[in-house]
C-alpha positions as CSV (number, residue, x, y, z in Angstrom):
1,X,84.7,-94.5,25.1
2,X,88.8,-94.3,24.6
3,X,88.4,-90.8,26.1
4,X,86.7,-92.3,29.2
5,X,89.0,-94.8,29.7
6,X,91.8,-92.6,28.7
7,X,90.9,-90.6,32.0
8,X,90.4,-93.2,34.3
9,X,93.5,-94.6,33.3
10,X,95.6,-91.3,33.5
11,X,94.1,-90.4,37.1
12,X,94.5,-94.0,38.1
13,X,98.5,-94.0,37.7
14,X,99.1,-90.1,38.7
15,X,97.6,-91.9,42.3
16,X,99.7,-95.1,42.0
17,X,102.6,-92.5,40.8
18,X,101.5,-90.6,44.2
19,X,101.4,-93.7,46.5
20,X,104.6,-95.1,45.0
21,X,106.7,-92.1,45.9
22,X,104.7,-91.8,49.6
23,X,106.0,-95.1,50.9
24,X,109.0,-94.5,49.4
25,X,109.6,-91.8,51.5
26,X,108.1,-93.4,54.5
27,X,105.1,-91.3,55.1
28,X,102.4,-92.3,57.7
29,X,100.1,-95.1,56.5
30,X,96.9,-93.5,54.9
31,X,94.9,-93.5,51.9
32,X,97.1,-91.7,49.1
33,X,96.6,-90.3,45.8
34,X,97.3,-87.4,43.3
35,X,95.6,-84.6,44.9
36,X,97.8,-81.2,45.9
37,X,97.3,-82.0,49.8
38,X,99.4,-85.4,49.4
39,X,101.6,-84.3,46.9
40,X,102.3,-80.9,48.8
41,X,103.4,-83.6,51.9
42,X,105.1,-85.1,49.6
43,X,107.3,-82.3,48.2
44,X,107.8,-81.4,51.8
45,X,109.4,-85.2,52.4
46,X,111.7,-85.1,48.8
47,X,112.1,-81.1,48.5
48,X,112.9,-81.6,44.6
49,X,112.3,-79.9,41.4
50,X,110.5,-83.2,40.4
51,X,108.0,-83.0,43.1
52,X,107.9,-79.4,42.7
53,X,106.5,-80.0,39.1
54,X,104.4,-82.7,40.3
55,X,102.5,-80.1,42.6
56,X,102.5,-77.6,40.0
57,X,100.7,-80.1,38.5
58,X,98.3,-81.1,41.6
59,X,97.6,-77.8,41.9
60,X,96.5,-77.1,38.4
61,X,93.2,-76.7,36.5
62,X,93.5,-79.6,33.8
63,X,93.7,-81.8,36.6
64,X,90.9,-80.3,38.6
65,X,88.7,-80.7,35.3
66,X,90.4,-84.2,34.4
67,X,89.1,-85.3,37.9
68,X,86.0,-83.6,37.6
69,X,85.1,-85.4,34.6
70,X,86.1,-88.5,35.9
71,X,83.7,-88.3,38.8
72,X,80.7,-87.2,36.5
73,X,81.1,-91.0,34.2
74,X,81.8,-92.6,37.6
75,X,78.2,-91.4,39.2
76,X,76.5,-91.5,35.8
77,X,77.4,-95.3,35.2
78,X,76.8,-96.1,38.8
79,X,72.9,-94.5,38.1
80,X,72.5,-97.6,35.2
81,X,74.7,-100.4,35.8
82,X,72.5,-103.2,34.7
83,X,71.2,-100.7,31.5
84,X,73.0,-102.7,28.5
85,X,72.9,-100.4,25.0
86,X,73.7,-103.9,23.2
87,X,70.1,-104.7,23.8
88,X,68.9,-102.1,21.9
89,X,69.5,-100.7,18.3
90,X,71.4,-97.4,17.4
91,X,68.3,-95.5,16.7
92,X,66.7,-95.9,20.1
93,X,70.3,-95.6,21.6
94,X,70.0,-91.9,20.6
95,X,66.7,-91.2,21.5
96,X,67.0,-92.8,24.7
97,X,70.2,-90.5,25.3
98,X,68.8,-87.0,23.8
99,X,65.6,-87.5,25.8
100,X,67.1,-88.6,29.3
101,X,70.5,-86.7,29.2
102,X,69.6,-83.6,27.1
């Protein structure tokens, strides 16, 4: 669970990061975050070595996979939301996961 929320949280502020530094720079009104398409608009706008790091980050495989992952718990919590594991002890908490998820 840190890890999960670990990831939502480090996605969450590289797109508040990416929004931040959009309307600072005055950019059309749209929906922004930390994807290489923004940031590359971005770097366009600033032209710095900052930003240039920023879209070597956009641009990179962690991220992809950090993203990835994110979207995976995102549709696999929104497949159960009323589920509740308190409900139910530890040893049918496993079987319920090995038999459903594998």
């Amino acid at each position: 669970m840190m890890i999960d929320s670990a990831v939502y949280r480090a996605v969450s502020t590289l797109d508040r990061l990416a929004t931040v530094l959009w309307y600072a720079v005055e950019l059309p009104m749209e929906r922004v975050y930390f994807r290489s398409g923004k940031v590359k608009k971005l770097h366009a706008a600033i032209c710095s070595d900052e930003t240039a790091h920023l879209l070597r980050i956009a641009e990179g495989k962690p991220l992809n996979f950090i993203i990835d992952y994110r979207d995976g718990l995102t549709q696999y919590k929104s497949v159960f939301p009323s589920f509740r594991f308190h409900s139910i002890g530890a040893v049918e908490r496993r079987k319920w996961t090995s038999s459903y998820l594998g």
